[in-house]
C-alpha positions as CSV (number, residue, x, y, z in Angstrom):
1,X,-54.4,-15.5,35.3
2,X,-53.8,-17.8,38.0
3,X,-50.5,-19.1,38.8
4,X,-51.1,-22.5,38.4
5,X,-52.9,-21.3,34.6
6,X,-49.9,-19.5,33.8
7,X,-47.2,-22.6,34.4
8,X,-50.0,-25.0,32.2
9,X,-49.2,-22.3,29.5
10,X,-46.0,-22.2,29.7
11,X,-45.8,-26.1,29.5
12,X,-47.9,-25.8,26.7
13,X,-45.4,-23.1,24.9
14,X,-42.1,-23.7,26.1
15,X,-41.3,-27.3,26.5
16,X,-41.4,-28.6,22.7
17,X,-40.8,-24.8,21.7
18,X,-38.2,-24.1,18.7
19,X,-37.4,-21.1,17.0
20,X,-36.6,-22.9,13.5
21,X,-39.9,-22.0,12.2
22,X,-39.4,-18.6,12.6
23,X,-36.1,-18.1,11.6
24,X,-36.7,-19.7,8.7
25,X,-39.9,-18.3,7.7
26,X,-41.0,-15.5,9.7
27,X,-38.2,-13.2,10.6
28,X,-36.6,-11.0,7.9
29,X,-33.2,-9.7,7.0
30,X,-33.3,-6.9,9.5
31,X,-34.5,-8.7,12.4
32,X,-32.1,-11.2,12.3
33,X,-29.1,-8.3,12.2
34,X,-31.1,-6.6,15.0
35,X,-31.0,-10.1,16.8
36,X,-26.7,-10.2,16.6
37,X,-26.7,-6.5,17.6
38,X,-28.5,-7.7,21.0
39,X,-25.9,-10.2,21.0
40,X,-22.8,-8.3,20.2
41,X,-24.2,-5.5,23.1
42,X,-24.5,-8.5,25.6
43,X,-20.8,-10.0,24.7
44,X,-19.8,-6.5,25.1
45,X,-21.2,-6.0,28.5
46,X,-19.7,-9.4,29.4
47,X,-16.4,-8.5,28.3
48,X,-16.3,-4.7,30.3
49,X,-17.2,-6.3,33.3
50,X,-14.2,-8.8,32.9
51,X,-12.0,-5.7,33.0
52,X,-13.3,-4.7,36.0
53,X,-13.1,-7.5,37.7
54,X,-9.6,-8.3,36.4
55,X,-11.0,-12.3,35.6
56,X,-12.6,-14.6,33.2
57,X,-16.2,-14.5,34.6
58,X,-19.0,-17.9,34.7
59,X,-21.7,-17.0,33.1
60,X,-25.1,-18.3,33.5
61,X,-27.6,-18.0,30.5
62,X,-31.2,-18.5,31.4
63,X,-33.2,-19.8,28.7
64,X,-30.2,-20.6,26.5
65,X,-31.8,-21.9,23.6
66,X,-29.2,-23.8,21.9
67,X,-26.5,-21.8,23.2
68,X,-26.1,-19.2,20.6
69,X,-25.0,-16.5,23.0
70,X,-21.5,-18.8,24.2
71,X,-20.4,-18.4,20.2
72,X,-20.2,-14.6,20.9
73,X,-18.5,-14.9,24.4
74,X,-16.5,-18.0,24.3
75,X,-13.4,-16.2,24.0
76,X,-14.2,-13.6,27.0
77,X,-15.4,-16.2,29.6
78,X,-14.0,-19.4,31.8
79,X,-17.1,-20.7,32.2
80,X,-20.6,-20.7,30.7
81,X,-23.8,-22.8,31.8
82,X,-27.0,-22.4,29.8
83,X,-30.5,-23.4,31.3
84,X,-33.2,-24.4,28.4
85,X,-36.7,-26.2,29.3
86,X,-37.0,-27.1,25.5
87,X,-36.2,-30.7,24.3
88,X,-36.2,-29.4,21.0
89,X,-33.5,-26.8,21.6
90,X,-31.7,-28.8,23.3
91,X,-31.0,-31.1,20.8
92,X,-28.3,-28.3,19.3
93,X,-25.9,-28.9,22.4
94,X,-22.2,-27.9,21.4
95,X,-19.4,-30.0,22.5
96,X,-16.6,-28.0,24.3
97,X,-15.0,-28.2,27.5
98,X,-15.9,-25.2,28.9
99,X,-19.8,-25.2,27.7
100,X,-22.6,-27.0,29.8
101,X,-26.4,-27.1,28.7
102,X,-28.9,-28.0,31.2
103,X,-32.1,-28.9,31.1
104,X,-34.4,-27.1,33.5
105,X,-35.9,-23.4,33.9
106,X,-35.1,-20.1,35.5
107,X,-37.8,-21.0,38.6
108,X,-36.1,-24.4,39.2
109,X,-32.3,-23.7,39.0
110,X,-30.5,-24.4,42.5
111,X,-27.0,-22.3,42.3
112,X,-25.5,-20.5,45.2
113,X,-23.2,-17.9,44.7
114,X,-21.5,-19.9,41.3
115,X,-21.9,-17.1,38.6
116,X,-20.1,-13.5,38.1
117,X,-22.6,-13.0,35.5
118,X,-26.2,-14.1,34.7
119,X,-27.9,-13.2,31.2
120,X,-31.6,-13.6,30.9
121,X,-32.0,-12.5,27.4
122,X,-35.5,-12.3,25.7
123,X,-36.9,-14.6,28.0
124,X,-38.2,-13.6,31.3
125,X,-41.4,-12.8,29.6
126,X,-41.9,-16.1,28.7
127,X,-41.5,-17.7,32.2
128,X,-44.3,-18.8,34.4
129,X,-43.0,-16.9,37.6
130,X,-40.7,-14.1,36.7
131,X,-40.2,-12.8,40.3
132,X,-39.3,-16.3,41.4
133,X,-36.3,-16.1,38.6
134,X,-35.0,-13.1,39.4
135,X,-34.6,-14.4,43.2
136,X,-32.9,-17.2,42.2
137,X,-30.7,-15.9,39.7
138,X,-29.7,-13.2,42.4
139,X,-28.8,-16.3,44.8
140,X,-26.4,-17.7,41.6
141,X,-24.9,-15.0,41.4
142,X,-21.4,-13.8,43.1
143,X,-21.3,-11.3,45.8
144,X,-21.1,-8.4,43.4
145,X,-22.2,-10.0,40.1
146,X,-24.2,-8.5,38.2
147,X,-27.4,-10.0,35.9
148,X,-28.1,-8.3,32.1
149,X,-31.8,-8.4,30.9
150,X,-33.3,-7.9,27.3
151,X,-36.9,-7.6,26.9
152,X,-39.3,-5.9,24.7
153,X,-41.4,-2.8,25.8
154,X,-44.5,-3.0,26.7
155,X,-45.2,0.8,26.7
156,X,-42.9,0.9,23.0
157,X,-43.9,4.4,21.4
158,X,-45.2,2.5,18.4
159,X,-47.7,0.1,20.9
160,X,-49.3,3.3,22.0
161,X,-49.4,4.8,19.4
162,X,-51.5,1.7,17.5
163,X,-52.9,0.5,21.6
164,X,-55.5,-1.7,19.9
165,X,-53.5,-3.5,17.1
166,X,-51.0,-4.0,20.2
167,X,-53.3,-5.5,22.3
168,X,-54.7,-7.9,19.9
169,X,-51.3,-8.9,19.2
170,X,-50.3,-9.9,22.9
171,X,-53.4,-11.9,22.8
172,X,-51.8,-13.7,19.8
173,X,-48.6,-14.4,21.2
174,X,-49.9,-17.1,23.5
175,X,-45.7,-18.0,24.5
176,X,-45.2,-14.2,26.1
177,X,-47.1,-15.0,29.4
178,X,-46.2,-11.3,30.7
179,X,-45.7,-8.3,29.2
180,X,-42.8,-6.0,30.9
181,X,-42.3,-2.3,30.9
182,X,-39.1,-0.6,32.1
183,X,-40.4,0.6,35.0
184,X,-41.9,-3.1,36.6
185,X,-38.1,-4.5,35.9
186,X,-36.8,-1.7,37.9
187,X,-39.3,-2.5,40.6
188,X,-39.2,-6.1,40.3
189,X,-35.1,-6.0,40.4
190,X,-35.2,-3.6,43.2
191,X,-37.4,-6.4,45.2
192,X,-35.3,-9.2,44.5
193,X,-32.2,-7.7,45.8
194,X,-30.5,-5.8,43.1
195,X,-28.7,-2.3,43.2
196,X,-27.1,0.0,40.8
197,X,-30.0,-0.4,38.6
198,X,-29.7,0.4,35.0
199,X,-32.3,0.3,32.2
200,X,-31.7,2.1,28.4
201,X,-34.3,1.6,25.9
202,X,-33.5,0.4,22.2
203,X,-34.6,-0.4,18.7
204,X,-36.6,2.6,18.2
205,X,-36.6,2.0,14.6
206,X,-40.0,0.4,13.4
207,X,-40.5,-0.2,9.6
208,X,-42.9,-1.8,7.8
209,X,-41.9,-5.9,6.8
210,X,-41.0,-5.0,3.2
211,X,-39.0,-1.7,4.3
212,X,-37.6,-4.1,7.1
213,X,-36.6,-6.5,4.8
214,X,-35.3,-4.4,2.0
215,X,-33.2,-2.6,5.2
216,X,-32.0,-5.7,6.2
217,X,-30.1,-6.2,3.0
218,X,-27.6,-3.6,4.1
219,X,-24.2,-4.6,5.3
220,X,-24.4,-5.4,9.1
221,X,-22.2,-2.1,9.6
222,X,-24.6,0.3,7.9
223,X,-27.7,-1.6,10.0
224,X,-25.9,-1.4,12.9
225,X,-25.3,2.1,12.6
226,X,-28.9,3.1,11.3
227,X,-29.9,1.6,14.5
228,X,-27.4,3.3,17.0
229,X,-28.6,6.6,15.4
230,X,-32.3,6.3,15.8
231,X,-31.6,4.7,19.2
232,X,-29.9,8.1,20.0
233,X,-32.4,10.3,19.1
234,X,-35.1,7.9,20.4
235,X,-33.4,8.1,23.9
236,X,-33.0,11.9,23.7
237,X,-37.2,12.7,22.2
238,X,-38.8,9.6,23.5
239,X,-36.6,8.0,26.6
240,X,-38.0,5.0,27.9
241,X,-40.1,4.4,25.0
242,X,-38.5,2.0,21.8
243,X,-39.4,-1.6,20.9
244,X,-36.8,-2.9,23.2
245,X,-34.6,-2.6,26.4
246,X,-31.8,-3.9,28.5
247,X,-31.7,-3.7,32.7
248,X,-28.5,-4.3,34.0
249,X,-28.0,-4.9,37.5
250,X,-25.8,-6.0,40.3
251,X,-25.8,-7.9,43.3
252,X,-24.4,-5.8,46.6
253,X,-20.8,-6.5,48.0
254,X,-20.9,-8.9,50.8
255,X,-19.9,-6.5,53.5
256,X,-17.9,-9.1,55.2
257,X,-15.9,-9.8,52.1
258,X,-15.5,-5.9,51.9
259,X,-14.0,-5.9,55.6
260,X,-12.0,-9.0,55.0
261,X,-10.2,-7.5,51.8
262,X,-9.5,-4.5,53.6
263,X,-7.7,-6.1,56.1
């Protein structure tokens, strides 16, 4: 599909799109509590690499939605911007000092070198021009920041397993303009600057909806840890292959700013 197609699609999807439908309706029990887990492993991510760096970091969330992820990290940041497109999310906007919503889109932001951390969770496979994202979220970003990625898997062991019902389900899902395996986010993060490039694969797990939901009835602990579990085996018999992954990355030390510390 052309470019041009592909941003008429996302027009289409994206800018009136809300997730209210299918929270209320479509997702059960256990995908919800998968959904925090992501959450809770982004947060925690956030929060290690504010030990490192000995400082509150600014975090910028591409495709914020209504800004779920600064509830999780409020407490562990100085600073969070989100970036959502959709007039309907943004209607959610939470009033405190140190939170700012913007309306816009991953290919349009402008930022230079504001952000220690940039999050672009669940979304890059819904933009128009993913490699034109990544390039500007590496020229947000700090000399050494870093940017943390969720996606599903395109090559999932389940997907291959059942190629044809996977296939006709893309098709269905007219608001996933791509469709991302580990490997292209290595490559594309390797082209758009990054280093240190690390990718594990999650939520092996698959169940069928009434298993799912009857699962998801659990307390979060004993979900959380059913899913840690089969994420470990997964990694150890199938590496690379479950329903999910996250591709963390950082931006290179500015070599001047290396010498100049030094000194």
């Amino acid at each position: 599909m052309a470019q041009e197609d592909k941003k008429k699609q996302w027009e289409r999807t994206q800018l009136q799109w809300s997730d209210k439908d299918f929270l209320e309706n479509r997702a059960n029990a256990f995908m919800k509590k998968r959904w925090k887990r992501l959450e809770y492993t982004v947060a925690s991510m956030i929060e290690n690499e504010d030990i490192k760096s000995n400082e509150l970091a600014k975090v910028l969330d591409i495709g914020a939605g209504r800004g779920e992820l600064y509830r999780s990290i409020k407490n562990i940041i100085g600073k969070y911007t989100g970036v959502e497109p959709s007039e309907e999310m943004l209607k959610y906007e939470i009033n405190e000092e140190d939170f700012v919503m913007l309306k816009g889109s991953g290919e349009t932001i402008e930022f230079s070198g504001e952000f220690n951390i940039c999050v672009i969770k669940e979304v890059l496979d819904h933009c128009y021009d993913p490699e034109k994202v990544l390039e500007n979220s590496y020229k947000a970003l700090k000399s050494g920041g870093i940017i943390i990625i969720s996606l599903t898997n395109k090559n999932a062991y389940y997907k291959l397993l059942f190629k044809k019902k996977a296939e006709k389900l893309e098709e269905q899902h007219e608001d996933h303009l791509f469709n991302f395996s580990p490997e292209k986010i290595r490559e594309l993060l390797k082209n758009a600057g990054f280093k240190d490039i690390r990718i594990k694969s999650t939520n092996y797990l698959r169940l069928p909806y009434f298993a799912e939901e009857i699962a998801g009835r659990l307390p979060e602990k004993a979900v959380f840890g059913l899913l840690n579990l089969t994420d470990a085996a997964g990694r150890i018999f199938m590496n690379g292959k479950g329903g999910s992954f996250i591709a963390c990355a950082r931006k290179p030390e500015d070599k001047k700013e290396e010498t100049e510390s030094i000194k």
